[in-house]
C-alpha positions in Angstrom: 83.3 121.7 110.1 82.2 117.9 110.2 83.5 116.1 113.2 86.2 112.8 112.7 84.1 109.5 113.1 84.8 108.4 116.9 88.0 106.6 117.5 87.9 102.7 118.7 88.7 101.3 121.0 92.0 100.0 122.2 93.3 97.1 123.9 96.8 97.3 125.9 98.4 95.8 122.9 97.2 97.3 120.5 98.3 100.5 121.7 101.0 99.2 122.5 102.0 98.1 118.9 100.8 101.8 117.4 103.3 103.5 120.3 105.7 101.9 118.5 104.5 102.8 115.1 104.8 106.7 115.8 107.9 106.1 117.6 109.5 104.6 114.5 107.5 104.8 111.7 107.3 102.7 109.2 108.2 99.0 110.4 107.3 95.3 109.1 106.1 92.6 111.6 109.3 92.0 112.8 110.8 95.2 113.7 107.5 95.6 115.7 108.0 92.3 117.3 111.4 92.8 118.6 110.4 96.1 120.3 107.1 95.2 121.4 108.5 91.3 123.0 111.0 93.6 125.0 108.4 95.0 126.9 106.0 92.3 126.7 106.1 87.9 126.4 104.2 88.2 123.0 104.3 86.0 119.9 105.6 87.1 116.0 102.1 85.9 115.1 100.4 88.1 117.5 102.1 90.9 117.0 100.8 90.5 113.2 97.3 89.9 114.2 97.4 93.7 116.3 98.9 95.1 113.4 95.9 94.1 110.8 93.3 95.0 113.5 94.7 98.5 113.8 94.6 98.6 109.6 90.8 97.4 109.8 90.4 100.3 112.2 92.1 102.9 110.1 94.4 103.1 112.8 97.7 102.0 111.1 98.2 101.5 107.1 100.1 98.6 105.2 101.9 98.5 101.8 103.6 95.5 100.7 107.8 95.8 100.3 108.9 92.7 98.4 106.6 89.8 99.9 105.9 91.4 103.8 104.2 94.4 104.3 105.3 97.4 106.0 102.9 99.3 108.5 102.7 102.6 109.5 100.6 104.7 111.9 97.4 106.3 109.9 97.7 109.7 112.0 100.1 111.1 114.7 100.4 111.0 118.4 99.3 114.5 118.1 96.0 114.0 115.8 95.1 110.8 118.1 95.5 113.2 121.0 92.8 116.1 119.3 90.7 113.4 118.6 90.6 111.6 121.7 90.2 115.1 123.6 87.3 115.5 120.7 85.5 112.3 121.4 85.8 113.1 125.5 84.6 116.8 125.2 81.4 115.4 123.0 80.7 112.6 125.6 80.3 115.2 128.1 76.8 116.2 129.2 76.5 119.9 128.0 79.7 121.1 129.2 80.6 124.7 129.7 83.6 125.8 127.6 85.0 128.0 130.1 84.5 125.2 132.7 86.6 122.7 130.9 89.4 125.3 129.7 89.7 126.0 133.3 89.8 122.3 134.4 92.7 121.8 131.9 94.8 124.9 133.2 94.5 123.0 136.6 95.6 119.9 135.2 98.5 121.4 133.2 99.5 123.2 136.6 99.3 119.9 138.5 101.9 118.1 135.9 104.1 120.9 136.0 105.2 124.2 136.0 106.5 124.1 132.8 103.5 122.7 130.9 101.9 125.7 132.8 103.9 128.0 131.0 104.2 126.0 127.2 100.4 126.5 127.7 100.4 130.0 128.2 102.9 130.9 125.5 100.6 128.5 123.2 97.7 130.8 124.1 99.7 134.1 123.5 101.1 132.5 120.1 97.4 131.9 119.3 96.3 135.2 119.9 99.0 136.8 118.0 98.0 134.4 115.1 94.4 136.0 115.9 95.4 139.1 115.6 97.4 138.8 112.4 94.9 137.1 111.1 92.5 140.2 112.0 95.1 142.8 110.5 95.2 141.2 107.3 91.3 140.7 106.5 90.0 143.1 104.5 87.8 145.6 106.4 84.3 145.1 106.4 81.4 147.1 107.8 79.8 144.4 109.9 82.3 141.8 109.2 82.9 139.1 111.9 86.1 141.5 113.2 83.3 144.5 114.3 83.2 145.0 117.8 79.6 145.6 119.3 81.0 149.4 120.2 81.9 150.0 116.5 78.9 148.6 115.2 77.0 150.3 117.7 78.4 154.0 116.6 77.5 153.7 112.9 74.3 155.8 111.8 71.1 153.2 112.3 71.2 153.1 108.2 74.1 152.0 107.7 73.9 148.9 109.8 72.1 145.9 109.2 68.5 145.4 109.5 67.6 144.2 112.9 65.4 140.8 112.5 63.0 140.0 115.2 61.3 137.1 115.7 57.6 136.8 116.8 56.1 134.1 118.3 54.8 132.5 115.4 58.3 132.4 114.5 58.5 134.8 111.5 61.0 137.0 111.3 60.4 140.9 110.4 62.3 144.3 110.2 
């Protein structure tokens, strides 16, 4: 699987302005404007100027309705959120999975309690998915379901070749 081109970078505004693009989808200049001046002195024309900076970074899309176009965020809160969490994992220096699973467990049980636990069912809902998943593939011998045990009890012929490597780097039997 090819990895999503890093996202940009935001300012305040600008994330501002695509906060209020998932909140309420599809919105012209001025729909933006009045939300976004509620929480922030900004001008109409400002506002606009965000708006085609997040289309040049394929973070919002436009399509003209009459003569204004409308804008609308180019992926969810929740694909900005994987790909954010993408981009931090990869600027990592050789992180350990099991290291940064564990560090978000903390983190989910320092915001709450009940993120703890939406985590956990998320994790059991996965593995049932796993396991359907599993039930439903046809059965191969040496498929990527085999456990080492079951692979390990077949007679040696009906396994597949073991490949060595020597140090000249050619494989044999």
């Amino acid at each position: 699987m090819t990895r999503a081109a890093r996202l940009p970078l935001l300012g305040p505004l600008e994330r501002l302005v695509l906060e209020e693009l998932w909140r309420a989808g599809t919105r012209d200049v001025a729909q933006v404007h009045a939300c976004v001046a509620l929480r922030r002195d900004v001008a109409r024309n400002t506002v606009q100027t965000t708006l085609e900076r997040l289309v040049r970074k394929r973070l919002a899309t436009r399509a003209r309705r009459g003569r204004a176009y409308v804008y609308e965020a180019a992926l969810t809160r929740r694909e900005w959120i994987a790909r954010a969490l993408d981009d931090l994992v990869a600027s990592l220096p050789r992180v350990e999975s099991q290291l940064l699973a564990a560090s978000f467990v903390d983190l989910a049980d320092r915001t709450s309690p009940e993120l703890l636990d939406a985590l956990a069912e998320r994790v059991r809902a996965r593995e049932r998915e796993r396991e359907r998943t599993r039930v439903e593939a046809p059965s191969r011998v040496g498929g990527p379901h085999e456990s080492a045990s079951s692979a390990a009890d077949r007679p040696r012929d009906a396994r597949a070749p073991e490949r060595l490597r020597g140090a000249d780097g050619a494989e044999s039997e």
